[in-house]
PLY file of the C-alpha trace (Angstrom):
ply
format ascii 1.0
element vertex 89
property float x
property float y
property float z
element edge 88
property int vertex1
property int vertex2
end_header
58.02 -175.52 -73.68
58.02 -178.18 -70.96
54.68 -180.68 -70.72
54.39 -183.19 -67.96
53.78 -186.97 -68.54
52.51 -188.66 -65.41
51.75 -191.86 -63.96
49.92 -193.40 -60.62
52.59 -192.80 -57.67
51.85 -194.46 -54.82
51.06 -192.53 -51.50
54.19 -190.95 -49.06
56.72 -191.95 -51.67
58.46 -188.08 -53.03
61.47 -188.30 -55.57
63.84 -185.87 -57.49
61.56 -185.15 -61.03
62.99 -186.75 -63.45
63.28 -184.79 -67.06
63.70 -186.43 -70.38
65.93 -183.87 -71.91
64.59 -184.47 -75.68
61.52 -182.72 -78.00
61.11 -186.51 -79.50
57.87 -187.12 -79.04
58.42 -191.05 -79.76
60.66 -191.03 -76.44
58.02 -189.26 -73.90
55.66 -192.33 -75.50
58.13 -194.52 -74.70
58.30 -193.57 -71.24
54.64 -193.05 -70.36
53.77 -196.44 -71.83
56.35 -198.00 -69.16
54.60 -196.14 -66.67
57.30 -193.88 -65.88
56.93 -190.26 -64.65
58.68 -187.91 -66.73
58.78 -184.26 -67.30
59.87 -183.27 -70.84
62.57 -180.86 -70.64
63.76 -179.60 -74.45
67.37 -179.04 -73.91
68.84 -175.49 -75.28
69.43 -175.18 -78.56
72.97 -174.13 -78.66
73.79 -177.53 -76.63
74.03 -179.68 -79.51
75.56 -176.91 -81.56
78.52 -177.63 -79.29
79.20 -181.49 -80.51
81.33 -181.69 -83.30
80.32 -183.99 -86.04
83.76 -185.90 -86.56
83.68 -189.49 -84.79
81.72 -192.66 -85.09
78.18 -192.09 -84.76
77.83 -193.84 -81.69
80.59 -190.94 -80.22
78.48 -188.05 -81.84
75.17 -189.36 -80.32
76.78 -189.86 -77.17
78.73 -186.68 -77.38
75.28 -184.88 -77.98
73.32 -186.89 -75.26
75.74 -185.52 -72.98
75.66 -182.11 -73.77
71.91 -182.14 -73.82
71.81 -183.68 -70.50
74.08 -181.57 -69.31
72.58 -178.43 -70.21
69.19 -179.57 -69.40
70.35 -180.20 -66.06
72.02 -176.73 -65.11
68.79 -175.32 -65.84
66.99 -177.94 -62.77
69.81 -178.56 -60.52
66.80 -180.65 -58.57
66.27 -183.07 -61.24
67.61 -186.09 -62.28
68.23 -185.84 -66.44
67.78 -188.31 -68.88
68.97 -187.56 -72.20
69.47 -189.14 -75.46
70.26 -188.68 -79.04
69.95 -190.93 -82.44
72.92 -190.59 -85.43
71.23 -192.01 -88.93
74.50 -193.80 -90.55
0 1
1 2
2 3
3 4
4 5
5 6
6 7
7 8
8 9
9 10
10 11
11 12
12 13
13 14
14 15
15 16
16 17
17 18
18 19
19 20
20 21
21 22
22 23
23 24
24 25
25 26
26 27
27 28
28 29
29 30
30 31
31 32
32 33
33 34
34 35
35 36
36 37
37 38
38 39
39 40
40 41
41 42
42 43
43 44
44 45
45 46
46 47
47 48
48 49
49 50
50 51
51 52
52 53
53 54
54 55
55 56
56 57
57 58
58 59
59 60
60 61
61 62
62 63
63 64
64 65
65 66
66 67
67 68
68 69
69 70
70 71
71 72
72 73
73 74
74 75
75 76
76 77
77 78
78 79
79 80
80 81
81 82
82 83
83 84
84 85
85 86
86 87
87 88
């Protein structure tokens, strides 16, 4: 499932889409209330499977931000990612 979020772009200006790499709905509100243009991207499932648990929480929620970003972006090699992940502790 992707959905688009947009905001007014001024004229002649053409960037890389940017993709939020998440199914949190809370972060695509995030974005669109600062305006920003984002297409929501829900990363694979087997890319968090890949993070092991062991570490501090802020290493497992980086370790699964990366993967998510990083699988999100071999699917749109034209995009730029953003990705992101929360550990309750």
């Amino acid at each position: 499932m992707t959905s688009e979020i947009s905001s007014e772009e001024p004229a002649g200006r053409h960037h890389r889409p940017l993709l939020l790499a998440s199914a949190s709905p809370r972060r695509a509100w995030l974005l669109q209330q600062a305006g920003v243009r984002v297409e929501i991207v829900p990363p694979p499932p087997e890319a968090e499977k890949q993070v092991a648990p062991d570490g501090s929480p802020r290493q497992v929620a980086l370790a699964a931000a990366r993967a998510k970003g990083l699988a999100t972006a071999r699917l749109r090699p034209d995009a730029l990612v953003l990705a992101a992940d929360t550990v309750v502790a």
